[in-house]
N, C-alpha and C positions, 0 to 999 in steps of 0.2 A: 371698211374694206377699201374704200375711194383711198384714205388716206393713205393705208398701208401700201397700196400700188404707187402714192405718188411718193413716198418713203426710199423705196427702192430706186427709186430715179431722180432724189433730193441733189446729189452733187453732179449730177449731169445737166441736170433744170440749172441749177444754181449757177453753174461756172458759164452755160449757156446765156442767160440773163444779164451775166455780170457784162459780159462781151458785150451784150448791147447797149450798155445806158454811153457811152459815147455819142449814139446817132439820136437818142432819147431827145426831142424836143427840151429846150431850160423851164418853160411854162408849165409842163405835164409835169416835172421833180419838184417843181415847185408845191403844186397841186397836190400832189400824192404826198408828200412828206408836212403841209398844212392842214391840208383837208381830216386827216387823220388823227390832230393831233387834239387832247383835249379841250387847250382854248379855244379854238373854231369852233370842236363839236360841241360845248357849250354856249357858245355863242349864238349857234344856229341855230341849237333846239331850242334853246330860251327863248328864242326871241321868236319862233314858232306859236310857241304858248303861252305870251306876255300880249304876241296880237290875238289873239285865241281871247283871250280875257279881256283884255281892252275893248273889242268889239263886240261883244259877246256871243260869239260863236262856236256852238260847243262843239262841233265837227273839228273847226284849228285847235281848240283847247286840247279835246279827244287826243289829237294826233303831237300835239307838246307833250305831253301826258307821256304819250307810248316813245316820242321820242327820247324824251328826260330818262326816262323809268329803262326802256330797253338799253341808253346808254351806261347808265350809274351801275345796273347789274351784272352786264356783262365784263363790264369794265371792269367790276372787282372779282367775277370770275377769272379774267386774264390775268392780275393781277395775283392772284394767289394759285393760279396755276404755272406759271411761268416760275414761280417762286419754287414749288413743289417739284415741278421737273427740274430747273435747270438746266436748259439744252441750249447748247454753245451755238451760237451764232457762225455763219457761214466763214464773216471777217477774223471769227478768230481762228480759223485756217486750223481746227482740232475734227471737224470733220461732221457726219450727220451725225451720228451715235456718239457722241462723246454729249454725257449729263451729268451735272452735280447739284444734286438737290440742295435747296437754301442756302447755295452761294450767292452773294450780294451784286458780286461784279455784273454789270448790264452786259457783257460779252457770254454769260449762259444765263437769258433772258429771252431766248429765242421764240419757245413756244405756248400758246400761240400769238399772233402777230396782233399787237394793239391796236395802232394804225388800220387795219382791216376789219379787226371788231368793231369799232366806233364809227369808219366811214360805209361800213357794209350794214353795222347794223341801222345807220339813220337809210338808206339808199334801199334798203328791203321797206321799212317803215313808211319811206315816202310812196313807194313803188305801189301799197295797195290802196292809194288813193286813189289810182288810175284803173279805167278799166282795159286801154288799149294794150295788148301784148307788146308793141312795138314801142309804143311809150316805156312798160316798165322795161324792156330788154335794154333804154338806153339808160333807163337810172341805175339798171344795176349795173352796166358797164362803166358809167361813172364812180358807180363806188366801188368798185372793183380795183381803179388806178392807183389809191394809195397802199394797197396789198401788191399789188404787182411791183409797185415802186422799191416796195423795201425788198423785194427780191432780187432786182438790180443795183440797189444799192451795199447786197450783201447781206443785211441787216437780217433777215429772215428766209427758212428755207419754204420751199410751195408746200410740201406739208402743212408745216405753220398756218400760211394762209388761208388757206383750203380749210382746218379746222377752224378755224375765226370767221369763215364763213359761216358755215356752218353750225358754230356758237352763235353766229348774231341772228340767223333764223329762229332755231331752238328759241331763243329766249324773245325775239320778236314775239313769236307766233305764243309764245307759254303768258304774254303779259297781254296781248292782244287777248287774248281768250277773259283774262280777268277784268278785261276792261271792260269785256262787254253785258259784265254785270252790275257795272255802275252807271254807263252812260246810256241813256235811252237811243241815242241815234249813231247808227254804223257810218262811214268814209263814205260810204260809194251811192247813199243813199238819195 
């Protein structure tokens, strides 16, 4: 329902957004268009769970684990759903509703937003390490910034992002749950 509301207001979001990455800090574009992108987010999770093992602590292992695992799946969920829709991208100026299924061109590759599944789904993952509200409210606004980026960048409409949220929960929350059939000890314990 969230999305369909925000569907309706895709190219008013959009062209709003777009107007602002001029005043956009270069550090924060940086960040959101890095932070999002697979080599980082394998780079982080990895090395999450390589000191997880190297020290032998199964809590960082646990959490490389959920990170590796929550990234690979949703990723190739995005991955074969973007394929499946098709949905043109803001820059190629065809509009929100314009879709063509298993076109190859990355210009209808739009939904949903890769960049937000990968930096949202490590950024939820991290987030229930913590127990303070105020702690995770800034991890998740951290990983919020490379989904928002691609919507000033054009790249993606907030639809998009908004369900990649919401993918990277879903699948957080569906692998956390099987983890906690193998690991004797929870995060927060």
């Amino acid at each position: 329902a969230g999305a369909g509301l925000l569907y309706l207001v895709d190219e008013q979001t959009s062209e709003f957004m777009i107007r602002q990455k001029p005043g956009i800090p270069p550090f924060i574009n940086s960040y959101g268009t890095n932070i999002g992108s697979p080599e980082y987010n394998y780079m982080l999770t990895g090395a999450i769970y390589l000191t997880g093992l190297a020290i032998k602590d199964q809590k960082l292992r646990r959490t490389g684990v959920l990170l590796v695992a929550s990234a690979s799946s949703a990723g190739l969920l995005q991955q074969l759903t973007k394929s499946v829709f098709g949905r043109a991208r803001p820059v190629a100026d065809l509009g929100k509703s314009t879709f063509d299924p298993f076109n190859s061109d990355r210009n209808f590759h739009s939904f949903p937003s890769g960049h937000t599944i990968l930096a949202f789904t490590n950024a939820y993952a991290i987030a229930k390490q913590v127990k303070s509200p105020w702690l995770k409210g800034g991890i998740y606004a951290v990983g919020l910034v490379p989904g928002i980026s691609r919507v000033w960048e054009g790249q993606h409409w907030f639809s998009d992002v908004f369900l990649g949220v919401a993918l990277s929960i879903a699948t957080v929350e569906s692998i956390d749950r099987y983890l906690d059939r193998k690991y004797d000890q929870k995060y927060l314990q």
